[in-house]
C-alpha positions, -999 to 999 in steps of 0.1 A, spaced: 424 254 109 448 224 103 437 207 70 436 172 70 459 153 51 452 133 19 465 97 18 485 95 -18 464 72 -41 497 56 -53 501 40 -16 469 22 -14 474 11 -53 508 -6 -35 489 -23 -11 464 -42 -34 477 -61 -62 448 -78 -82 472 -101 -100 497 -103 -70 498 -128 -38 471 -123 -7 491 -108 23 502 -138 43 483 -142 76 493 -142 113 497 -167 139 467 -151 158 446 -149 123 457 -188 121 441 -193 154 409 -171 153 399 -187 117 406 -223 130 387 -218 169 359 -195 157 333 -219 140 332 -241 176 331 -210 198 301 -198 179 284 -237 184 294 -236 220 280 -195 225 256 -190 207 246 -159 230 273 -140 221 276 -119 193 308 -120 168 324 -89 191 324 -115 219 335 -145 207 365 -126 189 370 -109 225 367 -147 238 390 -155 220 417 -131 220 419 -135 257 422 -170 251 449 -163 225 464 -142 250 464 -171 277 480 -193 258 520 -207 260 547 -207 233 539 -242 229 506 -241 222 508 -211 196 537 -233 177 511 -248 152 498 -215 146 532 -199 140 543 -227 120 514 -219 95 519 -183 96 557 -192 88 549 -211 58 522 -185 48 549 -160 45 574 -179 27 545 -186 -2 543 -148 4 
């Protein structure tokens, strides 16, 4: 029998800082938070699981061009970071 390994305490005390910064969010994050609220008005048969589905094959779909607004947050969101 392999034993599974433990994940050292000290690594997951690295990644939460109560007093520190929140992790800076992606371009796609950007994009669900801001499209979300009006996919669920315009679908309200589908579930959370498919409008996040919806919409990552929307994000997906999309060009450079029109992810630039979204990158353009996520870059200033990292240099706050």
């Amino acid at each position: 029998d392999k034993k599974k390994q433990k994940r050292s305490k000290t690594a997951d005390a690295e990644d939460e800082k109560p007093d520190g910064p929140k992790r800076p969010q992606s371009a796609y994050f950007y994009f669900m938070n801001d499209k979300r609220p009006a996919m669920m008005k315009e679908r309200p048969d589908l579930k959370f699981g498919g409008v996040t589905k919806q919409l990552t094959d929307d994000w997906n779909k999309m060009d450079d061009a029109a992810k630039a607004k979204y990158d353009e947050m996520a870059a200033k969101d990292k240099a706050r970071y």
